[in-house]
N, CA, C and O atoms as CSV, one atom per row, in Angstrom:
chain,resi,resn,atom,element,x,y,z
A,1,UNK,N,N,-36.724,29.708,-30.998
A,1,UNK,CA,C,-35.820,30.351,-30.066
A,1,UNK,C,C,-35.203,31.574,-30.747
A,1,UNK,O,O,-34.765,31.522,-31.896
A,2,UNK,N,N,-35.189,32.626,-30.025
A,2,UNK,CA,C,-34.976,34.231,-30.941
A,2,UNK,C,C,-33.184,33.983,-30.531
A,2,UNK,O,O,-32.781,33.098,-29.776
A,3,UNK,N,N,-32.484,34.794,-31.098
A,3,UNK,CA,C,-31.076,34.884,-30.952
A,3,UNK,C,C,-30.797,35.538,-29.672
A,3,UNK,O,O,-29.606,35.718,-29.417
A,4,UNK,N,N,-31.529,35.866,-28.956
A,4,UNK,CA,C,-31.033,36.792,-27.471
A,4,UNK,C,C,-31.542,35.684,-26.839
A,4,UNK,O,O,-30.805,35.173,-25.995
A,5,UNK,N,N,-32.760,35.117,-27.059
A,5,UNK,CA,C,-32.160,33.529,-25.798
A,5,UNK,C,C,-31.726,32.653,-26.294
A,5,UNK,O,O,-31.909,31.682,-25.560
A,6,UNK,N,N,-30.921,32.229,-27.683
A,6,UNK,CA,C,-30.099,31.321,-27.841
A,6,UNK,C,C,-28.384,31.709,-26.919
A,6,UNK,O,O,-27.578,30.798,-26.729
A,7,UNK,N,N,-28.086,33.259,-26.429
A,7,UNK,CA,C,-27.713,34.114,-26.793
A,7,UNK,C,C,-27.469,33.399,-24.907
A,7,UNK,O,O,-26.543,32.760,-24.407
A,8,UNK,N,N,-28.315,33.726,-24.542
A,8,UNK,CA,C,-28.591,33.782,-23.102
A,8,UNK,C,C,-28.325,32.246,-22.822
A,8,UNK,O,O,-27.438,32.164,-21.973
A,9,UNK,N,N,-28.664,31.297,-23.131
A,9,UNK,CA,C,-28.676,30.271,-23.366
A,9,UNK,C,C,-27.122,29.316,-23.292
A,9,UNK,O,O,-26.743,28.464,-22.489
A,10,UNK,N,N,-26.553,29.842,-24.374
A,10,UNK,CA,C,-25.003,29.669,-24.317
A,10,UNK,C,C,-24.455,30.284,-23.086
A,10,UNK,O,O,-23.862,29.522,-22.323
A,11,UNK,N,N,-24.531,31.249,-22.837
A,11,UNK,CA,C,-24.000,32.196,-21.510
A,11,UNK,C,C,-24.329,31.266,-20.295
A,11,UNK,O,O,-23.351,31.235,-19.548
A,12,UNK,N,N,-25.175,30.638,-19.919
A,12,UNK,CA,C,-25.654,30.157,-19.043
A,12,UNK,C,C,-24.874,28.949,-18.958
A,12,UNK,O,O,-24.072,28.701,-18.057
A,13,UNK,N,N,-25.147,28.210,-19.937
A,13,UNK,CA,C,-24.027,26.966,-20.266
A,13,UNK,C,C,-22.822,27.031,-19.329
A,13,UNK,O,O,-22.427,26.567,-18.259
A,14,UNK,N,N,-22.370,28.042,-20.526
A,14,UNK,CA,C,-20.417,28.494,-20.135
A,14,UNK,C,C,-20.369,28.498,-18.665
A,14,UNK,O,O,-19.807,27.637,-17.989
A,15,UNK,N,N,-21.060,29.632,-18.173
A,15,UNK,CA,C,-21.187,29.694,-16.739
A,15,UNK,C,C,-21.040,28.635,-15.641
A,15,UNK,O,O,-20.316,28.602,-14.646
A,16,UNK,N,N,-22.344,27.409,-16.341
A,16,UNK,CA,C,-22.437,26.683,-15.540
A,16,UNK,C,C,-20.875,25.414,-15.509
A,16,UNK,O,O,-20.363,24.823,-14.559
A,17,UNK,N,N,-20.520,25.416,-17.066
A,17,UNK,CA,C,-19.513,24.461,-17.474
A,17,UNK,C,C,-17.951,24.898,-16.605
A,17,UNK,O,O,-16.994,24.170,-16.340
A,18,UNK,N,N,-18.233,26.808,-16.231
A,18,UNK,CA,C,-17.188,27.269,-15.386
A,18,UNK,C,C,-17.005,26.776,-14.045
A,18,UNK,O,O,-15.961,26.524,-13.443
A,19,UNK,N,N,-18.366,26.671,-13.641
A,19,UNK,CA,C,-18.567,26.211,-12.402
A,19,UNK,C,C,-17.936,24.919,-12.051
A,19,UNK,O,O,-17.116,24.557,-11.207
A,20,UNK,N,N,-18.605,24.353,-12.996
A,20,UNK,CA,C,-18.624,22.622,-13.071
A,20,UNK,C,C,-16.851,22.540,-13.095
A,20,UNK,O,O,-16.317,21.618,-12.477
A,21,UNK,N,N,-16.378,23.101,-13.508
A,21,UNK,CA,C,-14.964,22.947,-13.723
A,21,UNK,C,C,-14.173,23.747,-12.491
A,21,UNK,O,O,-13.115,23.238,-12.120
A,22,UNK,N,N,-14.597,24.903,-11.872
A,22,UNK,CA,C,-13.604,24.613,-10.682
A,22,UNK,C,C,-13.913,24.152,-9.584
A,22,UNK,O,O,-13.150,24.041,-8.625
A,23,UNK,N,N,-15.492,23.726,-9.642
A,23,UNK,CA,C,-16.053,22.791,-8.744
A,23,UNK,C,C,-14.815,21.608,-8.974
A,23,UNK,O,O,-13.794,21.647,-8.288
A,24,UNK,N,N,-14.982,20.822,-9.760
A,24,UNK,CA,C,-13.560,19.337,-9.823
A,24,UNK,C,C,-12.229,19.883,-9.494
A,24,UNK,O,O,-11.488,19.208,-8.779
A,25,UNK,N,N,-11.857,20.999,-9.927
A,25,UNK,CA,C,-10.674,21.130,-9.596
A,25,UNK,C,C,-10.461,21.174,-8.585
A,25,UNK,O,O,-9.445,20.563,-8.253
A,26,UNK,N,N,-11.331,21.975,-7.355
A,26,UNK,CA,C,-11.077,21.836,-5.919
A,26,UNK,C,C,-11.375,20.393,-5.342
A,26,UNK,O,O,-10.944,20.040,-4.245
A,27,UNK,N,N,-11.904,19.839,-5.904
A,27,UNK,CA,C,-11.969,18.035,-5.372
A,27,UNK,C,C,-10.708,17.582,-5.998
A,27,UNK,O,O,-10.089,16.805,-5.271
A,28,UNK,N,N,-10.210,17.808,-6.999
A,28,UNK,CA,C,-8.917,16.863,-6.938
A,28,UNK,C,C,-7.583,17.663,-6.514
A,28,UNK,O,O,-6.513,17.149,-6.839
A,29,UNK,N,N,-7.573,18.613,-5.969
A,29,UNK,CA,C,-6.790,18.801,-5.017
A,29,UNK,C,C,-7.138,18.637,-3.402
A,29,UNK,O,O,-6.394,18.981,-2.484
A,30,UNK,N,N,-8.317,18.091,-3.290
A,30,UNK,CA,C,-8.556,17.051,-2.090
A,30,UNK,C,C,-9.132,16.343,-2.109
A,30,UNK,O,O,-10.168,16.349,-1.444
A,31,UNK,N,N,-8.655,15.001,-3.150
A,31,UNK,CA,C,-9.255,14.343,-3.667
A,31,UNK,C,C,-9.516,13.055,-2.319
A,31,UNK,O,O,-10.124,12.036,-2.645
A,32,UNK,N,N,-9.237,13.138,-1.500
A,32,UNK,CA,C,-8.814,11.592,-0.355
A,32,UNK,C,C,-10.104,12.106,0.374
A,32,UNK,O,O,-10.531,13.253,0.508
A,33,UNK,N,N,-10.643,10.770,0.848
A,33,UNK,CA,C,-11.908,11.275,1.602
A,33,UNK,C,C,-10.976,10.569,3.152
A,33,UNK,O,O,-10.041,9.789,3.330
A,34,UNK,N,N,-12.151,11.618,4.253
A,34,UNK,CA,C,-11.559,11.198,5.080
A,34,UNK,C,C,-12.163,9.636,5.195
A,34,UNK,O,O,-12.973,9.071,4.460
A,35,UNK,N,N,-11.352,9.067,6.595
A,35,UNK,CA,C,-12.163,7.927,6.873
A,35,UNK,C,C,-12.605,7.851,7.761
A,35,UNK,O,O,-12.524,8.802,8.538
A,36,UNK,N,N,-13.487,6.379,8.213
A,36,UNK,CA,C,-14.587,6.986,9.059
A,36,UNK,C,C,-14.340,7.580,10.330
A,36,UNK,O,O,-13.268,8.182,10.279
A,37,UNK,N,N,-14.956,7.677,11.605
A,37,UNK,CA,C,-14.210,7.778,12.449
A,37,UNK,C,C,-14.347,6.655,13.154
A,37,UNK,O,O,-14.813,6.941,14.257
A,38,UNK,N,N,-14.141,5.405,13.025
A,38,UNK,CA,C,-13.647,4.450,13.461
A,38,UNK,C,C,-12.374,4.158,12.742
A,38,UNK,O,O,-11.559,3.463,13.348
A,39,UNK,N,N,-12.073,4.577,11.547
A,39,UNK,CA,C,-10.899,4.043,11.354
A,39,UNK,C,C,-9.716,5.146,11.526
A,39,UNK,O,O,-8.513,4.885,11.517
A,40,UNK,N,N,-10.356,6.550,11.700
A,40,UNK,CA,C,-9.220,7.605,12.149
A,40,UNK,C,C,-8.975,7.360,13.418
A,40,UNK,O,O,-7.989,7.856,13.962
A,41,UNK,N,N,-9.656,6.726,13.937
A,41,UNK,CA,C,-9.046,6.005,15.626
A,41,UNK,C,C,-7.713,5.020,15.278
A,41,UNK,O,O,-6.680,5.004,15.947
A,42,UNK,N,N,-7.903,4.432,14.410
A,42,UNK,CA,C,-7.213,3.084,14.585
A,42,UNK,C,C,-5.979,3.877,13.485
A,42,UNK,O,O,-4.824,3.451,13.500
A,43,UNK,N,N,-6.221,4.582,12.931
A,43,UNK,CA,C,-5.107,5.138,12.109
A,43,UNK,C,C,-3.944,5.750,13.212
A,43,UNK,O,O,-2.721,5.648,13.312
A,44,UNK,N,N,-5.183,6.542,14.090
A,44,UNK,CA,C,-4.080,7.641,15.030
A,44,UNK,C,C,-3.567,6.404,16.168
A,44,UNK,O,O,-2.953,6.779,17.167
A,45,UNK,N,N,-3.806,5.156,15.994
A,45,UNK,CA,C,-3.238,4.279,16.935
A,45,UNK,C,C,-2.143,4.052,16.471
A,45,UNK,O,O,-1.094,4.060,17.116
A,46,UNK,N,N,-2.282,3.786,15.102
A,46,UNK,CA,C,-1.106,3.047,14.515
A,46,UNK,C,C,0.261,4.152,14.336
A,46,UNK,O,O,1.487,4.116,14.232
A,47,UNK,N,N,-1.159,5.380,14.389
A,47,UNK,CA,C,0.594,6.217,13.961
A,47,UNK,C,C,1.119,6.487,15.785
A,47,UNK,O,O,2.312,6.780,15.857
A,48,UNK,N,N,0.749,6.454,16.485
A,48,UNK,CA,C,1.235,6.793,17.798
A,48,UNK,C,C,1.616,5.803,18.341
A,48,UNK,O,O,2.163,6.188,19.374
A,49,UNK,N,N,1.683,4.333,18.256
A,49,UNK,CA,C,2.217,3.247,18.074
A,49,UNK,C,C,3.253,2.610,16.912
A,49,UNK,O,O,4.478,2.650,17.026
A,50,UNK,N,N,2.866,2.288,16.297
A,50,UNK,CA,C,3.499,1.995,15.260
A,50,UNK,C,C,4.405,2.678,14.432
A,50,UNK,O,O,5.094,1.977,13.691
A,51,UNK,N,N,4.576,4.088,14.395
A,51,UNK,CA,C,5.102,5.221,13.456
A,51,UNK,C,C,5.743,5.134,14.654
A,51,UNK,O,O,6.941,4.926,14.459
A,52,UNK,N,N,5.399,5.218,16.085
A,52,UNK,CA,C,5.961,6.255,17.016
A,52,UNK,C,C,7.029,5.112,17.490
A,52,UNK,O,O,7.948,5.622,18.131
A,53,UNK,N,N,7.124,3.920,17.363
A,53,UNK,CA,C,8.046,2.420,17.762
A,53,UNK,C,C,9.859,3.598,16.979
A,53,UNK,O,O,10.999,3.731,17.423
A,54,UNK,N,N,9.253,4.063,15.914
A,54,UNK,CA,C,10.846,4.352,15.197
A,54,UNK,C,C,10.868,6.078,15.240
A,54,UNK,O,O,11.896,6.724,15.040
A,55,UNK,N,N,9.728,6.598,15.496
A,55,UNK,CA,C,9.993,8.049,14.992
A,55,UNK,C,C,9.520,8.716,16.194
A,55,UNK,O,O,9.117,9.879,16.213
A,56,UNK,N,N,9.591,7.837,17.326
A,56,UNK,CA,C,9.720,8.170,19.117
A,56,UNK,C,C,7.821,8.750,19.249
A,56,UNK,O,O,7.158,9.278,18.357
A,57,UNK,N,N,7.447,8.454,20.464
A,57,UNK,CA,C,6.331,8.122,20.680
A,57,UNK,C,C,5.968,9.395,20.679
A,57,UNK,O,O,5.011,9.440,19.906
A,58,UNK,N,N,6.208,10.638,21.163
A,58,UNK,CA,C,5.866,11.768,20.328
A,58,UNK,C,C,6.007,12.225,19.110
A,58,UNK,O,O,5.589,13.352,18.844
A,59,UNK,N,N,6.659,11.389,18.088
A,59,UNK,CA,C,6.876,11.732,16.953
A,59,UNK,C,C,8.103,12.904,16.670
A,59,UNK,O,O,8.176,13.530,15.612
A,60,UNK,N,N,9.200,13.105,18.002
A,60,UNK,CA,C,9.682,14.012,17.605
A,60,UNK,C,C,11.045,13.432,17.285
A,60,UNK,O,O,12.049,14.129,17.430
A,61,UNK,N,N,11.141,11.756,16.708
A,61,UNK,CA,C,12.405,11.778,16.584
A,61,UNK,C,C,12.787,10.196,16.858
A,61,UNK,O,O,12.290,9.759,17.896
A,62,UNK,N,N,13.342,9.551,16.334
A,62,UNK,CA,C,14.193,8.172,17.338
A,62,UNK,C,C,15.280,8.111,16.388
A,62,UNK,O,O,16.256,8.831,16.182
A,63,UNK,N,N,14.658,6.615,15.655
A,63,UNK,CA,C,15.589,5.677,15.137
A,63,UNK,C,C,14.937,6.250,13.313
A,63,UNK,O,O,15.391,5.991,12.198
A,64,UNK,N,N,13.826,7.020,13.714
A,64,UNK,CA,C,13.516,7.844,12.050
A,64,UNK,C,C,13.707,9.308,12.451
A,64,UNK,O,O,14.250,9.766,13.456
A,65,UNK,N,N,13.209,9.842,11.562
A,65,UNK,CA,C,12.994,11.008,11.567
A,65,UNK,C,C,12.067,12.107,12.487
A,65,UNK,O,O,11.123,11.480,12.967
A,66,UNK,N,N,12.044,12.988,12.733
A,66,UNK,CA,C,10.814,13.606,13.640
A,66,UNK,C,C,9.309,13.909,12.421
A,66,UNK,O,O,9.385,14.296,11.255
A,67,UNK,N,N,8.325,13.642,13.045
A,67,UNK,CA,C,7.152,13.964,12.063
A,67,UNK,C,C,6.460,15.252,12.265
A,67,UNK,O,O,5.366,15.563,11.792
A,68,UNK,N,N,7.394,16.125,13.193
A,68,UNK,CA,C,6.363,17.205,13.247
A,68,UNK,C,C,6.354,18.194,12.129
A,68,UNK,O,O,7.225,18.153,11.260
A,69,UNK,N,N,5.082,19.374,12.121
A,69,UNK,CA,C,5.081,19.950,11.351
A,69,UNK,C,C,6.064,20.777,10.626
A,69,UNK,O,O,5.996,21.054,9.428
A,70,UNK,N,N,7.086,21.190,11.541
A,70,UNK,CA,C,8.237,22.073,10.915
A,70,UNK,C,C,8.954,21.188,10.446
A,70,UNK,O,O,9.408,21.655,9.401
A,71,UNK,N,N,9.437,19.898,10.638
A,71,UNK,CA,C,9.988,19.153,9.863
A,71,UNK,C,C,9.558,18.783,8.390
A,71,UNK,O,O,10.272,18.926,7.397
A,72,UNK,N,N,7.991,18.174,8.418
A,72,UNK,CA,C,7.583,17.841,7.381
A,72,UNK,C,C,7.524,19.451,5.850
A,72,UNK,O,O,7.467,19.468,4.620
A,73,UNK,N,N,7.563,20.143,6.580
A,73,UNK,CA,C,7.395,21.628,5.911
A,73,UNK,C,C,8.453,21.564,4.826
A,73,UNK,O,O,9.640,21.428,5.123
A,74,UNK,N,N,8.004,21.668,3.475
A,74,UNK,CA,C,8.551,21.743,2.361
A,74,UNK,C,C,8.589,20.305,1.983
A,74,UNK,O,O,8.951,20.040,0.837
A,75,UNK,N,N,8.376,19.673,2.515
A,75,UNK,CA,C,7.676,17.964,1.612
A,75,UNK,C,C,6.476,17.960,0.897
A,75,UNK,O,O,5.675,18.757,1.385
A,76,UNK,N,N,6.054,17.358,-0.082
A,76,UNK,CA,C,4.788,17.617,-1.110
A,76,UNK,C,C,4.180,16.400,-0.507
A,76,UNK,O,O,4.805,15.402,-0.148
A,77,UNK,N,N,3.003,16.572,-0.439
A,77,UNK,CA,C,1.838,15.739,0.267
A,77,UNK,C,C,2.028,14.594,-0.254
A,77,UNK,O,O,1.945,13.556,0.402
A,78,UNK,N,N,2.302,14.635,-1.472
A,78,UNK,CA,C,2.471,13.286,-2.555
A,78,UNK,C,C,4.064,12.263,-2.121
A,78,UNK,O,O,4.201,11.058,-2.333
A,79,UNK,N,N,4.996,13.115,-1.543
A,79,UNK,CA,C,6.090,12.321,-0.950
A,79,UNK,C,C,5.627,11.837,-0.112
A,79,UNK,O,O,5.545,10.608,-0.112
A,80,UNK,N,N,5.190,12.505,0.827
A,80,UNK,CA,C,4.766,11.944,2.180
A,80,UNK,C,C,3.799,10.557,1.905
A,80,UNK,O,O,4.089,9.477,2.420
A,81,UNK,N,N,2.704,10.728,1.090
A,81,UNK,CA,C,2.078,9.512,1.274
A,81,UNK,C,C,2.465,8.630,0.546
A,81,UNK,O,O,1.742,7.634,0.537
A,82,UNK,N,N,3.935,8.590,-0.506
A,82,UNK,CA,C,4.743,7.776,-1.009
A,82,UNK,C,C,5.358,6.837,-0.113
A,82,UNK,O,O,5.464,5.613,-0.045
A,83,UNK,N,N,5.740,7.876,0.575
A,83,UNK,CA,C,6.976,7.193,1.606
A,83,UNK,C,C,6.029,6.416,2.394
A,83,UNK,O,O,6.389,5.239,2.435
A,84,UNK,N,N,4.710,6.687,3.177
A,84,UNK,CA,C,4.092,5.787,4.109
A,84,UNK,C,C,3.847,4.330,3.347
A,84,UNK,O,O,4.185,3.250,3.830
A,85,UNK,N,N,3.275,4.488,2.226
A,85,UNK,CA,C,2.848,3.767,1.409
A,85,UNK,C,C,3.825,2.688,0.616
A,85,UNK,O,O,3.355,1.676,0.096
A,86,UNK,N,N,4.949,2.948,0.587
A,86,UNK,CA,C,5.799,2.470,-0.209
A,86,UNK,C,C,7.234,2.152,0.431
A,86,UNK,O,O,7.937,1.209,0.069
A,87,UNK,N,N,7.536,2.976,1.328
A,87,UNK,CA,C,8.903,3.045,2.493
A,87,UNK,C,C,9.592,3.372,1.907
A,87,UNK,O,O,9.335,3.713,0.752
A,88,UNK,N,N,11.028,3.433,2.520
A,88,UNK,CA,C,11.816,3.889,1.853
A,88,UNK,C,C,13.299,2.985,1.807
A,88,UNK,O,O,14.041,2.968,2.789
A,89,UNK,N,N,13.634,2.215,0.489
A,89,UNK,CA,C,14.435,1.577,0.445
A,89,UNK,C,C,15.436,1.906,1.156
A,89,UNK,O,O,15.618,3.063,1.533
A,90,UNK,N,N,16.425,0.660,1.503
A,90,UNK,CA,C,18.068,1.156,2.410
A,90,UNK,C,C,17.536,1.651,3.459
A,90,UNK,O,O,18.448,2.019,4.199
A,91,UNK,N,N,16.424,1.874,3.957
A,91,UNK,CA,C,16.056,2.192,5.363
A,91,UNK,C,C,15.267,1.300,6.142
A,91,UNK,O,O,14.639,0.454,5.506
A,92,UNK,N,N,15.145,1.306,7.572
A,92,UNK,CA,C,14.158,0.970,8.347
A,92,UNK,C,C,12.558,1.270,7.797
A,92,UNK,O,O,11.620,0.474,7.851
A,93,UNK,N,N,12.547,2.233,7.419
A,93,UNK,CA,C,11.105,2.380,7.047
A,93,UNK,C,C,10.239,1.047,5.979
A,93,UNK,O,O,10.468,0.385,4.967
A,94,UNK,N,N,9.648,1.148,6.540
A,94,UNK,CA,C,8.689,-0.587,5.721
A,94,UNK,C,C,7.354,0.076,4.867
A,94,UNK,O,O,6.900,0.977,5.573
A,95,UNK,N,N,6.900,0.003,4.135
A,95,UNK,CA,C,5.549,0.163,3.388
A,95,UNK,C,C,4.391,-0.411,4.086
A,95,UNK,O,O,4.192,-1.557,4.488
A,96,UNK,N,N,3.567,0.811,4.143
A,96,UNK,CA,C,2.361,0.755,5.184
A,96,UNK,C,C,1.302,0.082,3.880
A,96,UNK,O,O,0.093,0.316,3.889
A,97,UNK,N,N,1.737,-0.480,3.166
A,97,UNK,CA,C,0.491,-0.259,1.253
A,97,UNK,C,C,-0.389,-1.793,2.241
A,97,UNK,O,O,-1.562,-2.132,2.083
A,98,UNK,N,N,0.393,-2.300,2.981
A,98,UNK,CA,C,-0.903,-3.839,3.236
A,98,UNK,C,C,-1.948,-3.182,4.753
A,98,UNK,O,O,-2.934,-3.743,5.230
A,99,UNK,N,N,-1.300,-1.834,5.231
A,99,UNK,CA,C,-2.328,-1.738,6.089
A,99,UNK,C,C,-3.438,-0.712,5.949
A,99,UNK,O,O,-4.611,-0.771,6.317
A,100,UNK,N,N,-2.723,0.302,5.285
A,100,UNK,CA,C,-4.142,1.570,4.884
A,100,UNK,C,C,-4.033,1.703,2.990
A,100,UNK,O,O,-3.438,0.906,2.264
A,101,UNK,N,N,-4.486,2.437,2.727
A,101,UNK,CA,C,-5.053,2.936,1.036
A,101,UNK,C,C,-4.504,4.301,1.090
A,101,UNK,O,O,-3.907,4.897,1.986
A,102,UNK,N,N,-4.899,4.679,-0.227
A,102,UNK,CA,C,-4.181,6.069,-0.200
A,102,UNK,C,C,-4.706,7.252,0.293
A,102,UNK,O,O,-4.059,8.281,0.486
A,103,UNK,N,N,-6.105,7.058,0.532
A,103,UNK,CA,C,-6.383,7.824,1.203
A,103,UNK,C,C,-6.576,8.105,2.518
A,103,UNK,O,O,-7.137,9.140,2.880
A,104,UNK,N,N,-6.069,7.094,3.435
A,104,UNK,CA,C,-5.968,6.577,4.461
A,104,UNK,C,C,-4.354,7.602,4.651
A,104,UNK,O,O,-4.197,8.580,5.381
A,105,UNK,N,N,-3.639,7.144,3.995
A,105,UNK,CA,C,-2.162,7.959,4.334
A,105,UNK,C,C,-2.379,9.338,3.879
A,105,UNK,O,O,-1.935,10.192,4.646
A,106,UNK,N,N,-3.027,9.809,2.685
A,106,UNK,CA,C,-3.427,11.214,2.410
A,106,UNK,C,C,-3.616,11.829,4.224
A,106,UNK,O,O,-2.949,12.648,4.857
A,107,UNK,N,N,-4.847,10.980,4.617
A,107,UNK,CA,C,-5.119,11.449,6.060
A,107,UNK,C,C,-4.903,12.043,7.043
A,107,UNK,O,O,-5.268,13.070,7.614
A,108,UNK,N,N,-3.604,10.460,7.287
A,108,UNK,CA,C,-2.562,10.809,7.801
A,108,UNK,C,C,-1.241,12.004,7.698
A,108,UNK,O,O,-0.957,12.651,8.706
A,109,UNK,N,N,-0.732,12.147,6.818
A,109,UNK,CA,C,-0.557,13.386,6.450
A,109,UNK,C,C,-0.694,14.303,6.531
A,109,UNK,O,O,0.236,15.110,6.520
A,110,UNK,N,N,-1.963,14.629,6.656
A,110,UNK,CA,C,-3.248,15.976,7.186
A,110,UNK,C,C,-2.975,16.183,8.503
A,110,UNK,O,O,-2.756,17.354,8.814
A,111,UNK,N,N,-2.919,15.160,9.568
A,111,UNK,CA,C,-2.735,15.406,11.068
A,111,UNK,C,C,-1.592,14.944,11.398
A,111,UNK,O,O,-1.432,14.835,12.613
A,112,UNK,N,N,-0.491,14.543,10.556
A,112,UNK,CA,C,1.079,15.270,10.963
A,112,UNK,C,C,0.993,16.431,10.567
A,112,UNK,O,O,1.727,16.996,11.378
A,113,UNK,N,N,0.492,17.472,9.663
A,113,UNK,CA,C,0.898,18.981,9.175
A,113,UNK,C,C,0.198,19.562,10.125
A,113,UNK,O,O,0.895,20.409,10.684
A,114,UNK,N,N,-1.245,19.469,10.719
A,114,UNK,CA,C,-1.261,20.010,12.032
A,114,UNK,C,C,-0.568,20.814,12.822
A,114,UNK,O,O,0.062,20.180,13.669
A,115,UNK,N,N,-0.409,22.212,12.891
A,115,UNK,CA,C,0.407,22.995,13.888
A,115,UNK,C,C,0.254,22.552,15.056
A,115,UNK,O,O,1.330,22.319,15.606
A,116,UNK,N,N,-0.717,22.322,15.714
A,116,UNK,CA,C,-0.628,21.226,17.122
A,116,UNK,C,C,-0.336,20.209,17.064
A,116,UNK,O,O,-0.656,19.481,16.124
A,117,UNK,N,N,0.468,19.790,18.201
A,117,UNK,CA,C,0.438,18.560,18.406
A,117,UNK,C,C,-0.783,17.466,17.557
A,117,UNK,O,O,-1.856,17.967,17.221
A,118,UNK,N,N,-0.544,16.208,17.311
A,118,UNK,CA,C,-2.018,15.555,16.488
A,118,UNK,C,C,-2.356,14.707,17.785
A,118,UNK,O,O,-1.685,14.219,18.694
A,119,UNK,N,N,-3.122,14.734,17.597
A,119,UNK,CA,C,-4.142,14.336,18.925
A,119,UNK,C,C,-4.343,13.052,18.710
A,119,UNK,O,O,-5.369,12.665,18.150
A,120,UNK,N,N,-3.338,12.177,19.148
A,120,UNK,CA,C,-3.146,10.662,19.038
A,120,UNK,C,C,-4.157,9.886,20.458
A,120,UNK,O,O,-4.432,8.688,20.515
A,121,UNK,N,N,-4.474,10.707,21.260
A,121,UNK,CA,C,-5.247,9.604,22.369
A,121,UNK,C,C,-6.989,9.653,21.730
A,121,UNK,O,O,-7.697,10.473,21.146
A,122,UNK,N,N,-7.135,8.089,22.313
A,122,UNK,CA,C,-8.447,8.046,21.431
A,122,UNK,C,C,-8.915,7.346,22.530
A,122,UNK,O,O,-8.231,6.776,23.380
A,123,UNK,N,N,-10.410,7.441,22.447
A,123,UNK,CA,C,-11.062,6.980,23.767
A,123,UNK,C,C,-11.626,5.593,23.603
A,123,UNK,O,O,-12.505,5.292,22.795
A,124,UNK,N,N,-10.869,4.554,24.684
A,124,UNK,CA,C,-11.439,3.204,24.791
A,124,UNK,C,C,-12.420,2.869,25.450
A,124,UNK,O,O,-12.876,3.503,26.402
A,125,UNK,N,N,-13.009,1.428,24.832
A,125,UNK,CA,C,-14.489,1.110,25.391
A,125,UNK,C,C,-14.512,0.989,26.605
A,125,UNK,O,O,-15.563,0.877,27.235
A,126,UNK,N,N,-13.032,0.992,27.275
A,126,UNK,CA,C,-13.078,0.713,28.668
A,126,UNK,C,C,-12.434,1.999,29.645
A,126,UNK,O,O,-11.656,1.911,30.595
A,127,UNK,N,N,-12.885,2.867,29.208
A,127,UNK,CA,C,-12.367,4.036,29.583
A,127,UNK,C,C,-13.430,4.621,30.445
A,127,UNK,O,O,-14.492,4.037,30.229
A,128,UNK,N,N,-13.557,5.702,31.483
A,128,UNK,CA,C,-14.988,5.906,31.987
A,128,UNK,C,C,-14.431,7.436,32.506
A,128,UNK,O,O,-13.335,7.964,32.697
A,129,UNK,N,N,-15.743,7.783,32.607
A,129,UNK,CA,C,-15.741,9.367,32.661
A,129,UNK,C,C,-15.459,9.551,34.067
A,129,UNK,O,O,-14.780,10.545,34.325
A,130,UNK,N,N,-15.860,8.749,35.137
A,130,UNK,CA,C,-16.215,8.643,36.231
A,130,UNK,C,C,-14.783,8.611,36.993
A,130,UNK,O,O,-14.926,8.614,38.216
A,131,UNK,N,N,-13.804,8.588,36.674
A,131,UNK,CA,C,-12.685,8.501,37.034
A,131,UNK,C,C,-12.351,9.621,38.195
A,131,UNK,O,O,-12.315,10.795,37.824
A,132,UNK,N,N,-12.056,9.262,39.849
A,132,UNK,CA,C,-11.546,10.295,40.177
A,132,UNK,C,C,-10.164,10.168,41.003
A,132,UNK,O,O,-9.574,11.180,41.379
């Protein structure tokens, strides 16, 4: 091997080792996979049910807090899926940790920050197009 392709050689490396490295870095700043879409159904049930029992069925408010986006704005993704995950002592809020994972609340998270409304209706097996 002559010194201009050992030369070339290293260069290529680095390059690729550059790559390789902000390739991971952009995965672990979204590191949560989504889930499937059977269970982003049952997620957006629970949060439009279940979230919505205390934080009003639009989410803009009850006996918690409102979840919309201008509210949540200036919370770190990492509170947010603390708090789902863990609740928040001295409060009503209960820890969601026995019903989803963390990336399950990462998720969630994602479609409360949503500038639209989050699109909580999900279509049942007994639902029909035919409707008039």
């Amino acid at each position: 091997m002559t010194a201009l392709s050992c030369n070339y050689t290293i260069s290529m490396m680095k390059k690729w080792l550059l790559i390789g490295c902000l390739v991971t870095t952009g995965l672990l700043q979204n590191s949560w996979a989504d889930p499937s879409p059977t269970r982003q159904t049952e997620l957006r049930n629970l949060l439009k049910n279940d979230c919505g029992a205390c934080h009003g069925l639009s989410l803009q408010g009850g006996m918690g807090p409102a979840l919309l986006p201008e509210k949540l704005a200036g919370k770190s993704d990492e509170l947010l899926v603390t708090t789902i995950l863990e609740g928040r002592k001295g409060t009503a809020m209960p820890p969601w940790k026995p019903f989803m994972n963390r990336d399950e609340a990462a998720w969630l998270v994602q479609v409360l920050a949503m500038p639209k409304k989050p699109n909580l209706n999900y279509k049942s097996s007994h639902s029909s197009s035919n409707n008039n």
